[in-house]
Structure formats: structure tokens, C-alpha cells
SEVO-367334 format. One record per residue (C-alpha): z negated, y, x negated; residue number from 1; residue in three letters. Coordinates in nm, 4 decimals, padded with zeros to 6 digits. Each point is the difference from the previous one (the first is absolute). Last residue first. Layout:
Z Y X NUM ALA
...
END
This chain:
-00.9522 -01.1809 -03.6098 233 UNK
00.1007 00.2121 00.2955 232 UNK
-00.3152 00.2115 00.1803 231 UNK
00.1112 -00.0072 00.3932 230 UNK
-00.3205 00.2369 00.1138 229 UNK
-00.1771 00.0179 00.2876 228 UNK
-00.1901 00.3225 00.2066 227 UNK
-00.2632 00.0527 00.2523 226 UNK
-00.0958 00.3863 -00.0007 225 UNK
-00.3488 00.1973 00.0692 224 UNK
00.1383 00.3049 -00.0350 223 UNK
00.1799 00.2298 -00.3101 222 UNK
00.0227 -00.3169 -00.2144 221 UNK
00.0228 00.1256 -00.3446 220 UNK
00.2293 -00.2331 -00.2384 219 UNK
00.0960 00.0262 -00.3748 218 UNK
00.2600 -00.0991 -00.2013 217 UNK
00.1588 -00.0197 -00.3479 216 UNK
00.3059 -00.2238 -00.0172 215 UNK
-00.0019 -00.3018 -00.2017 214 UNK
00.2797 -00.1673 00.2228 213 UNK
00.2273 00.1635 00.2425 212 UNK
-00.2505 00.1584 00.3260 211 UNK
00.1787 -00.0989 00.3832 210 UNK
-00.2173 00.2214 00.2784 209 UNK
-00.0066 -00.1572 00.3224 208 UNK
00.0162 00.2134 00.3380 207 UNK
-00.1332 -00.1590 00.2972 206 UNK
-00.3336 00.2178 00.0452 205 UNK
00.0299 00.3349 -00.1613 204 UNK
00.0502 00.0020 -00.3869 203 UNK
-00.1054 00.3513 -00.1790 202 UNK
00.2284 00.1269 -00.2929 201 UNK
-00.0496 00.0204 -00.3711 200 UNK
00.2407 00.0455 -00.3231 199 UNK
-00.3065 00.0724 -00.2752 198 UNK
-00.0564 00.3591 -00.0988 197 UNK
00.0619 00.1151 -00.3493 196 UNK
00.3149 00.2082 00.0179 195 UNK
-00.2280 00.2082 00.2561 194 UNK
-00.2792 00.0638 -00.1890 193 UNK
-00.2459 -00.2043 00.0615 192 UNK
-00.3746 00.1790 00.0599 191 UNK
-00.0104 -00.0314 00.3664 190 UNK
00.0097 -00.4028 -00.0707 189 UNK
-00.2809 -00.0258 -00.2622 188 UNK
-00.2506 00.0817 00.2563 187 UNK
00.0182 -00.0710 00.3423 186 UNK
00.2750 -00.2631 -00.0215 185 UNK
-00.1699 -00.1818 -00.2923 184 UNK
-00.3374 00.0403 00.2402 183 UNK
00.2174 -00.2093 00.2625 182 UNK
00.1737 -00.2176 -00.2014 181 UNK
-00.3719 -00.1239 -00.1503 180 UNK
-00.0791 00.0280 -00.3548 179 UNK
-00.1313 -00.3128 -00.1752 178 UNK
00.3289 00.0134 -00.1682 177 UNK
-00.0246 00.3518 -00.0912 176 UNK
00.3838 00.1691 00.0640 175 UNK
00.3051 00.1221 -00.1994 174 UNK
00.3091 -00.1411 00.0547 173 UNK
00.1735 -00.1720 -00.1851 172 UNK
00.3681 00.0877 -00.0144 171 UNK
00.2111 -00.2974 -00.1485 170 UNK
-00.0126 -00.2042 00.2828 169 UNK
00.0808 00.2346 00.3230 168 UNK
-00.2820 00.1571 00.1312 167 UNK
-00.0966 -00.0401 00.3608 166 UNK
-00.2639 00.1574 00.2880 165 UNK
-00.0079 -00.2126 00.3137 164 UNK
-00.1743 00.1808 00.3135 163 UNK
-00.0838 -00.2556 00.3129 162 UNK
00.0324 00.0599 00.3465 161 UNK
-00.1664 -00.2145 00.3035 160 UNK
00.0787 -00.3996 00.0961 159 UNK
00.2787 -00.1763 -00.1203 158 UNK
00.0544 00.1027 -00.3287 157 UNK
00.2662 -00.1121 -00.2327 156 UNK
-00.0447 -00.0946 -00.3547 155 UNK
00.3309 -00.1369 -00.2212 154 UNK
00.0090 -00.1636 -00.3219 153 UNK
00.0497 00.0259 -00.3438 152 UNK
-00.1858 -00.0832 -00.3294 151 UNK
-00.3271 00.1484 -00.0820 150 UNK
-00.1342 00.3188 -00.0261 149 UNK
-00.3373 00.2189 00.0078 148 UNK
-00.0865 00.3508 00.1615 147 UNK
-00.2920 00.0312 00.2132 146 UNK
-00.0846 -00.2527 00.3330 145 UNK
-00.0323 00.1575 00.3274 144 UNK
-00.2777 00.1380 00.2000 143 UNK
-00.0227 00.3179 00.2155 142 UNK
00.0399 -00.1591 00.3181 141 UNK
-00.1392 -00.3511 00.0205 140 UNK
00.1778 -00.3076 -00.1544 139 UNK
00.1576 -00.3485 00.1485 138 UNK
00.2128 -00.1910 -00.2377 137 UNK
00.2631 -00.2998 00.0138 136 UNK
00.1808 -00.0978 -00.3364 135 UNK
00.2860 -00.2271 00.0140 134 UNK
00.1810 -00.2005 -00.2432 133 UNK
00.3963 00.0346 -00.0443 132 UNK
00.1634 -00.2335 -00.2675 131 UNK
00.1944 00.1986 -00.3289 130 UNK
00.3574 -00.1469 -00.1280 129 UNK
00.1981 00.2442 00.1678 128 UNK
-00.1669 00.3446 00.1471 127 UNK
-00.0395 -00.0548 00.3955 126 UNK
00.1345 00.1826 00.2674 125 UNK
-00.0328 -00.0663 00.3468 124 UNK
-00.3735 00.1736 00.0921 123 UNK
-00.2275 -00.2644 00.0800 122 UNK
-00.0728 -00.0893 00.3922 121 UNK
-00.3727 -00.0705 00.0738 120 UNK
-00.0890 -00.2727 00.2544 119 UNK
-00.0346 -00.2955 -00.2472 118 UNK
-00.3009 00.2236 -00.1933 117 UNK
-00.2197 00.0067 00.2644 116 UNK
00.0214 -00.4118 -00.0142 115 UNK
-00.0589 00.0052 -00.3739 114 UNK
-00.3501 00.2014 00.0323 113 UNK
-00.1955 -00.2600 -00.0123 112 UNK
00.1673 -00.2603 -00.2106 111 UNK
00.1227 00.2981 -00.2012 110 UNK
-00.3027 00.1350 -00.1081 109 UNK
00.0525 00.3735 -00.0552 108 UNK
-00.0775 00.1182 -00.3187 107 UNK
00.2341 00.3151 00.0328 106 UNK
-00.1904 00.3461 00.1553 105 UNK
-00.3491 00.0312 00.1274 104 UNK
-00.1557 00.2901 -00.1747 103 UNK
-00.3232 00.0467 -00.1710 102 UNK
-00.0783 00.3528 -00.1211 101 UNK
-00.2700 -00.0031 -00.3052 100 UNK
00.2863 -00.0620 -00.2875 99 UNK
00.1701 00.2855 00.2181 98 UNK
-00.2651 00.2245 -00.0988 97 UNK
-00.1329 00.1509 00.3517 96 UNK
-00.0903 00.3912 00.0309 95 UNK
00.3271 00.0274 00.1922 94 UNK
-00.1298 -00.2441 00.2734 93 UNK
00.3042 -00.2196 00.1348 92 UNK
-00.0108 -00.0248 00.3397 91 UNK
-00.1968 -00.3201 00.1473 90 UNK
00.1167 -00.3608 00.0274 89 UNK
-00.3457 -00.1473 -00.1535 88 UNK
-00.2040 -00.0560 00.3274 87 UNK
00.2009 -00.1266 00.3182 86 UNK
00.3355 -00.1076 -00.1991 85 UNK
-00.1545 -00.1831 -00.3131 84 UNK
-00.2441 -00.1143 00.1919 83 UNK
00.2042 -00.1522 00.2544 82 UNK
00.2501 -00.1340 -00.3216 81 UNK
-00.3144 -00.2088 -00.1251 80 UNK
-00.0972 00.1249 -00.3528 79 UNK
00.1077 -00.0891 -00.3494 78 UNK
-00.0164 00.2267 -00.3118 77 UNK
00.2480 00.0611 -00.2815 76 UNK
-00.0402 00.2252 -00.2672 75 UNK
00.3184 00.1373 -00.1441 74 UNK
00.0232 00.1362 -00.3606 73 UNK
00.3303 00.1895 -00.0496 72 UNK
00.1021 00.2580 00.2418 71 UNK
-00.2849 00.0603 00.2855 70 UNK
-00.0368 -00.0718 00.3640 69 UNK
-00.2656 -00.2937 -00.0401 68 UNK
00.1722 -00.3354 00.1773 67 UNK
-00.1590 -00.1472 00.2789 66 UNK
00.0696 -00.3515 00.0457 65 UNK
-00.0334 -00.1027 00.3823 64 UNK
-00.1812 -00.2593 00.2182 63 UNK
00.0742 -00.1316 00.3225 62 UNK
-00.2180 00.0585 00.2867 61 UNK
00.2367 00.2784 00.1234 60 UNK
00.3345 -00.1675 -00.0474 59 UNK
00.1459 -00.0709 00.3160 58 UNK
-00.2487 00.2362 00.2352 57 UNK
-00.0349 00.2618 -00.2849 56 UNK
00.3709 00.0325 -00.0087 55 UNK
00.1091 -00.0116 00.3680 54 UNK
-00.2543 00.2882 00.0366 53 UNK
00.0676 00.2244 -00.3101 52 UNK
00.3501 -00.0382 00.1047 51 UNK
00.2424 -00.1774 -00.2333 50 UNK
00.1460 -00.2518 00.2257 49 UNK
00.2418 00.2848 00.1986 48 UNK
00.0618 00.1080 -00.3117 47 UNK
00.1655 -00.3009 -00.1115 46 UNK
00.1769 -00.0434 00.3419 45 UNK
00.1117 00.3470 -00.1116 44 UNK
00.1555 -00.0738 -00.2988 43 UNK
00.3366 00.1036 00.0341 42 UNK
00.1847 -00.0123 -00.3543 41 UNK
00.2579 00.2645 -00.1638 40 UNK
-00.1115 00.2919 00.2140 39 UNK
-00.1048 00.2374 -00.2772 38 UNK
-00.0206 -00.0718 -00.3459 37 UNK
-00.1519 00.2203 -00.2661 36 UNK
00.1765 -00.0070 -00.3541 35 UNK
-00.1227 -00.0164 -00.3847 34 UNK
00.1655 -00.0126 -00.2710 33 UNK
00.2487 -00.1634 -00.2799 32 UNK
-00.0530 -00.4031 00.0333 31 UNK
00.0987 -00.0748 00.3546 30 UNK
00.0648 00.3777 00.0884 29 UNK
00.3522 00.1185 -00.0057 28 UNK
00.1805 -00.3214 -00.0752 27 UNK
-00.1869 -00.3039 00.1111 26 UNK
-00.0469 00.2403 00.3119 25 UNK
00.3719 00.0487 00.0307 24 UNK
00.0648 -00.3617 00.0052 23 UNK
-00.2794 -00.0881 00.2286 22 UNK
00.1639 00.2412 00.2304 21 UNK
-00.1583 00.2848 00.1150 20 UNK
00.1015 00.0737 00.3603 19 UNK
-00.3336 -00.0885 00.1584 18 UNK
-00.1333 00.3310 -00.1629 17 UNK
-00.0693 00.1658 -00.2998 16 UNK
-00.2713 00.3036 -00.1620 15 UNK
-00.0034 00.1205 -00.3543 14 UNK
-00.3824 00.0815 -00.1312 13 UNK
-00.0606 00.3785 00.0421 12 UNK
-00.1743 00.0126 00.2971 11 UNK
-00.1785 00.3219 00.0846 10 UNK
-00.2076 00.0288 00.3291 9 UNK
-00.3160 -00.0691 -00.2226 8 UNK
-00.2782 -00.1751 00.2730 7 UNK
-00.3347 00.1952 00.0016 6 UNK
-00.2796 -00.2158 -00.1644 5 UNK
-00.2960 -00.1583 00.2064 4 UNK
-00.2416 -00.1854 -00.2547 3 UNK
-00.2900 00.1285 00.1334 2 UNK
00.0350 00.1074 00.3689 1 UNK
END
């Protein structure tokens, strides 16, 4: 299938469990690097209401903001979530420019999708003086959004696997913003040398990845994967 990508058995981003304390992840990773968490929330009643049927019964008629998979100039465009899910959640085609691949990740309208949003469980930690917001998204395999940054947060998937690729601030990477993460990882990625490759690892469903502010990322979802982010502003 287009847009199918082998998974990278290789993790090199650090790796905790429910015995990290907030105290020791304010000190080894709040604002210094990256770390995958693994069994710190259960959110299977979440993924329970996450199924492509549950979904497109609640929210089906309901319409969503597409956002174009690329770095810096997003178009949006609106369609009802069934179409969305039953015509424009395909794999990723490689020949695609990401400014041409829309993907349906953030914008979510609250009022609408607020009662989904009750059922999940946030991770426990939180970065003072920042306020969580979420970000739901939906993709098919092969898709993902190249590098950019922000400020922190967590992602965790609950349905399928998806690849993150990160830089820390002061190493840009190098990548075409209209580019998509999966031709970046066909072509400029065989060519890093290995002091130049990012930290990266592959997220299974109910592990969360925590990113510090302004670090470089980029996602590949490896199936068809349901995912939400904690951003904290």
C-alpha cells in the first residue's frame, strides 16, 4: 500500500514508568529532553469511545477542520467528519506535497467534541505556570506532520503506531517544509550521518511521549492511528 513504511525497532528517546515522580520528571526531563511514558494513565474507556464506529455515530454529521500536513502555511478546509473518515482517510501517497495532504489534527470544536474529551485521562505532570489544551487527530498510515516546534506537551496514541523523529532546540534540522515526513524519511534520512540523526522511537497505543519546549519534531503514523495531544500554554 502507498504510504506503508516498515516500523524502526530502534528507540533512542529515554523511556519511564509509573514510578517517575513528578519531582524527578521536573528534574530529568521537564525542560531538558524528551521521555516516553508507559503505564502512567489507563485510558481504555477512552479507547473504548474511539472506534471508527462509536465515532462516526457521535460525531459523524459534524464537521471538521482539516489542516494541510506541512510546516508553515496551513490551509484549512471543512468537511463533515463521515467524509472525512469514508473518503479522505487514505495512506499517505509519497508523490503528495504535504501542502497538498490534508490531515485532521487540532481544530476540534469543543462544544462538539467536549464530551469525548471528559473521558480521557491526562498524564500527571504538568510544567508550572502553563494550562493543558487538547488536540484530538485521526490520520492514515503513512502521514504525519514534518518538523516544527512549539512549547511542551504530551501526545499519546490510542489507536495504531506512530514514529516521532526529534531535534533538540539548537539543532535544526534539515528538511523542505512542503516536504512530507514520509518522503523526508525516504530521502534525506538514509543520508544522516549518524551524529546527525534525530532521537526517534515508535509509540504503540497507551504510551505518551512528553517533548520540553521548542523542540524539533516530526510524526509518521505507521497505520491508520487515533491520537491526542496535552499541548501546555
Amino acid at each position: 500500500l502507498a504510504g506503508t513504511v516498515p516500523e524502526e525497532p530502534r528507540c533512542t528517546v529515554e523511556r519511564a514508568d509509573a514510578s517517575l515522580t513528578y519531582s524527578l520528571f521536573l528534574q530529568r526531563f521537564a525542560f531538558s529532553r524528551p521521555v516516553i511514558l508507559a503505564g502512567v494513565t489507563d485510558n481504555s474507556a477512552f479507547r473504548a469511545l474511539c472506534t471508527r464506529e462509536k465515532l462516526l455515530a457521535a460525531f459523524g454529521p459534524f464537521p471538521v477542520r482539516l489542516s494541510t500536513a506541512n510546516t508553515y502555511s496551513y490551509r484549512k478546509v471543512d468537511v463533515p467528519f463521515q467524509e472525512y473518515v469514508e473518503h479522505l482517510l487514505k495512506p499517505q501517497d509519497p508523490a503528495r506535497l504535504g501542502s497538498d495532504t490534508l490531515y485532521f489534527f487540532g481544530d476540534n470544536n469543543f462544544t462538539e467534541w467536549g464530551p469525548l474529551f471528559q473521558h480521557y485521562v491526562p498524564p500527571p505532570f504538568r510544567i508550572p505556570g502553563t494550562s493543558p489544551a487538547y488536540s484530538f487527530g485521526i490520520a492514515g498510515s503513512g502521514s504525519g506532520v514534518p518538523f516544527h516546534w512549539h512549547g511542551p506537551g504530551f501526545s499519546e496514541v490510542i489507536f495504531g503506531r506512530k514514529r516521532w523523529f526529534l531535534y533538540p532546540p539548537d539543532k535544526t534540522p534539515h528538511f523542505h517544509p512542503n516536504e512530507t515526513t514520509l518522503a523526508w524519511l525516504q530521502h534525506t534520512y538514509p543520508t544522516l550521518p549518524p551524529a546527525q540523526r534525530p532521537l526517534e522511537c515508535t509509540l504503540r497505543p497507551g504510551e505518551v511521549l512528553y517533548f520540553p519546549d521548542r523542540w524539533w519534531h516530526a510524526t509518521l503514523n505507521l497505520d491508520t492511528s487515533v491520537f491526542i495531544s496535552t499541548f501546555l500554554g
